[in-house]
C-alpha positions as CSV (number, residue, x, y, z in Angstrom):
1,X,6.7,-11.4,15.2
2,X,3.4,-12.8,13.2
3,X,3.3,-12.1,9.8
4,X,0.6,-9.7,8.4
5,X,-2.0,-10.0,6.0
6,X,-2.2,-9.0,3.1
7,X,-5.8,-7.9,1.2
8,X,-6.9,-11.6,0.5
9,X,-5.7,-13.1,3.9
10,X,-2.7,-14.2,2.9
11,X,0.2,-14.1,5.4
12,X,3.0,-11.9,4.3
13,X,6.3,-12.0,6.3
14,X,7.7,-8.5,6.4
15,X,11.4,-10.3,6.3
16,X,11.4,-9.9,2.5
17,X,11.9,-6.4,2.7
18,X,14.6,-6.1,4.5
19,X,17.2,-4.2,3.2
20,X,14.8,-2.4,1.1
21,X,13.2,1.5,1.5
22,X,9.6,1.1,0.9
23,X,7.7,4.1,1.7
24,X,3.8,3.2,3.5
25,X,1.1,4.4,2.6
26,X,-3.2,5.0,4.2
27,X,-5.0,4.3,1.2
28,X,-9.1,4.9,0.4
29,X,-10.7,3.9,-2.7
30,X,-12.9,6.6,-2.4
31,X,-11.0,9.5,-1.6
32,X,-11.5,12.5,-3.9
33,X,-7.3,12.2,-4.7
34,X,-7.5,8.6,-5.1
35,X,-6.8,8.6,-8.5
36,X,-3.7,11.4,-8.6
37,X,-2.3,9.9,-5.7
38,X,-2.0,6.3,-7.5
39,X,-1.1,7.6,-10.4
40,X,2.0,9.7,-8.7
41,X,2.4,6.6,-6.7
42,X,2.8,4.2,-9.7
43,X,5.5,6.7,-11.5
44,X,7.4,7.0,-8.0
45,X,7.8,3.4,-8.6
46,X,8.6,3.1,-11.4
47,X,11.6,5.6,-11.5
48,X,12.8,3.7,-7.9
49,X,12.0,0.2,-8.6
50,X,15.2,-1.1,-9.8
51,X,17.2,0.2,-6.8
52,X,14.9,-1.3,-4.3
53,X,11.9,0.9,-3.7
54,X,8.6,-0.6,-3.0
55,X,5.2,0.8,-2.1
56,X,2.8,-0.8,0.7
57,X,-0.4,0.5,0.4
58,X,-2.4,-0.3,3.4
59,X,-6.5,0.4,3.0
60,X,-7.9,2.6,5.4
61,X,-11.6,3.5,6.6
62,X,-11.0,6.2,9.5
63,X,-10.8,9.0,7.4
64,X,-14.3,9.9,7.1
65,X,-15.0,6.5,5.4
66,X,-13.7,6.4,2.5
67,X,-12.5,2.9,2.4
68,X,-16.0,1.3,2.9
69,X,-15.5,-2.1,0.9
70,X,-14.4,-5.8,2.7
71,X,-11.5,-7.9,1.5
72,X,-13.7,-9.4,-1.1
């Protein structure tokens, strides 16, 4: 399988979390909940962290375009 990118291009190999439970996530930067929805976000991690939770937050522009910005 190729390994994705992450926001600045790098390669990330989803092999590191294996064994994990990571929940996934649309994000838009934009988005009238964008800031309650990080915030709950960050505390969900925080309380899970430690027993392998993890949070992968993929940008997303098809919902009414609210992700507008590039990679830079």
């Amino acid at each position: 399988m190729d390994p994705y990118k992450e926001a600045r291009g790098n390669d990330v190999d989803l092999s590191i979390y294996k064994g994990k439970v990571f929940l996934i996530v649309n994000v838009a930067s934009q988005c009238g909940l964008t800031n309650s929805n990080y915030t709950e976000l960050s505390q969900l991690y925080e309380k899970y962290k430690n027993q392998g939770f993890e949070i992968l937050a993929f940008p997303c522009n098809q919902f009414g375009a609210q992700e507008p910005r590039n990679n830079e």
